[in-house]
N, C-alpha and C positions, 0 to 999 in steps of 0.2 A: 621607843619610849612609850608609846600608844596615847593614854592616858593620864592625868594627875588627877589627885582628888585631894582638896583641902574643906576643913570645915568650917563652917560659918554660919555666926548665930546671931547676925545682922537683920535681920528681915522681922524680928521681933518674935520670931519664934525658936527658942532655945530647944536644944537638944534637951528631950525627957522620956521617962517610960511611962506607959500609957498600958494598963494589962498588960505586963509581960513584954511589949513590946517597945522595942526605941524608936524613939521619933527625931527626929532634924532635920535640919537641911547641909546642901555643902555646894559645891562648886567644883564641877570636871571640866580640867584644861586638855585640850586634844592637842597633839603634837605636829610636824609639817607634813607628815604624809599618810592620811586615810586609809584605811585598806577597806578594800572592796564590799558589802557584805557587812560593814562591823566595823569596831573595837572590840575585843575584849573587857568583857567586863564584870569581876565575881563581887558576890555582898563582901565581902572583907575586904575589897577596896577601899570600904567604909571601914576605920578606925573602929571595932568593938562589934563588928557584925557577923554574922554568918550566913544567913539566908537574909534574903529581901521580897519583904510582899511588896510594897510601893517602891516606884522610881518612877516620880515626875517632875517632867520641866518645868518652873514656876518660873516667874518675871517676862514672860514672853520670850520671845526669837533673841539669838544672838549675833550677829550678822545676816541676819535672814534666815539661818537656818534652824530647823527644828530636831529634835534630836527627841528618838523614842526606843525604850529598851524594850529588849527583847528576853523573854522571862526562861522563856527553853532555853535557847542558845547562850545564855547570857554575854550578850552584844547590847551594844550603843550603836542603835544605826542613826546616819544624819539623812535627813532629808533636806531638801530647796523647791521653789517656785520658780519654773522657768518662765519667766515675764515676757518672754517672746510671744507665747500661745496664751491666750482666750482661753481661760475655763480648764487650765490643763493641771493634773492634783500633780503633789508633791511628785518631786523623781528622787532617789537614792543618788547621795552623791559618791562618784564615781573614784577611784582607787588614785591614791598619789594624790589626791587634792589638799592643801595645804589648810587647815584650821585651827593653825597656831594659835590664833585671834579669836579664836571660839571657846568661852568660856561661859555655858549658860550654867545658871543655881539649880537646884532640885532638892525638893521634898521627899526624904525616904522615911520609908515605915517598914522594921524588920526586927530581928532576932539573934 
């Protein structure tokens, strides 16, 4: 399943164009098993897009985890904090991890 994207125009910023461009936000639900590396993830996952310049997390962490797209690849990678270690930056969460429960919002800006 990978991915879901629904939209949402809660946060008091409705979807609009802005020169040419659409703006919104939305909300990607991840599925129970991770894959390595990624989700897949293309701008027409977004309802009405085709390319994507922006894709960011707003509202902070969703269970801890951060999630940053990758614009080449177009991937969703998830990151965490492993609170064992002192001072130690995010690690990629690892493959088969379950983040059914992870639903963070995001700000896109695209075409």
């Amino acid at each position: 399943m990978a991915v879901v994207v629904s939209a949402h125009t809660g946060w008091g910023i409705p979807s609009a164009t802005l020169g040419g461009r659409k703006i919104g936000t939305c909300t990607i639900t991840f599925d129970a098993s991770y894959l390595s590396g990624g989700e897949t993830f293309a701008a027409t996952a977004i309802p009405g897009l085709n390319k994507l310049d922006v894709l960011v997390q707003i509202g902070g962490t969703t269970g801890g985890y951060v999630i940053h797209y990758d614009y080449t690849n177009e991937l969703l990678i998830a990151y965490w904090v492993d609170t064992t270690v002192d001072g130690a930056p995010l690690k990629a969460v690892t493959s088969t991890t379950n983040l059914s429960a992870v639903a963070p919002k995001f700000l896109y800006i695209g075409s």
